[in-house]
N, C-alpha and C positions, 0 to 999 in steps of 0.2 A: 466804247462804241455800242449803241444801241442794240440789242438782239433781236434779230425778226420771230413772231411766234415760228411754230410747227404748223400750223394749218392757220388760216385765217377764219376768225368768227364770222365773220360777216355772212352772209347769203351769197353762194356762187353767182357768177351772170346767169343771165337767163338763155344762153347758147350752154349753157355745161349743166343746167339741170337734166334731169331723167324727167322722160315722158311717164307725164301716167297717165294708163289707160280711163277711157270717160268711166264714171262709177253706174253700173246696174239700175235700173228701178228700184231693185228693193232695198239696195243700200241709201237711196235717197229718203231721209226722215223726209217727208210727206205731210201722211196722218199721225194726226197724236194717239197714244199707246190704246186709249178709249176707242178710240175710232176705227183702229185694226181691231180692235181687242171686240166689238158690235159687228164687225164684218167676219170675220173670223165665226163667230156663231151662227149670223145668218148663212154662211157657206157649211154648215156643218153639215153634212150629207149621214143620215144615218136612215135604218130600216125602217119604216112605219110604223110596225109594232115594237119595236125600241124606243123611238120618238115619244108614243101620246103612253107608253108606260113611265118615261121618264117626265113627262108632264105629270102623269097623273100620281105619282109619287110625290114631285114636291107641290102638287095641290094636294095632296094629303097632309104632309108635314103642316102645311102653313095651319089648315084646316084643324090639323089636331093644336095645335100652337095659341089657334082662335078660340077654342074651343075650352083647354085647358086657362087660358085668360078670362074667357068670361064665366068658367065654374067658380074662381078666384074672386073673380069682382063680385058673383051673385053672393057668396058664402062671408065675405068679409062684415 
């Protein structure tokens, strides 16, 4: 005589699933990770003099960057 499984595989009806709740905003992927990741920045709320020092840091960096490249180039 055949043996009935323990539970059935199948997918319950649709009367005997659990309600789930509708999902959030933010759990809806949306924007791709670039696109939060660019909004995310322009939202970044920081002090003035925080701001154009951290600007003017990495226009230094690059600047020295530029700088030590083209002592490189002239000297080669």
């Amino acid at each position: 005589m055949p043996q009935e499984p323990a539970f059935s595989l199948a997918t319950p009806p649709l009367r005997q699933r659990p309600h789930w709740p509708p999902r959030a905003s933010w759990q809806v992927a949306r924007a791709s990770p670039l696109r939060r990741l660019w909004l995310a920045l322009l939202n970044l709320r920081l002090h003035p003099l925080l701001r154009e020092g951290m600007v003017g840091g990495i226009i230094g960096i690059l600047a020295g960057w530029v700088i030590a490249w083209a002592a490189l180039w002239l000297t080669a």
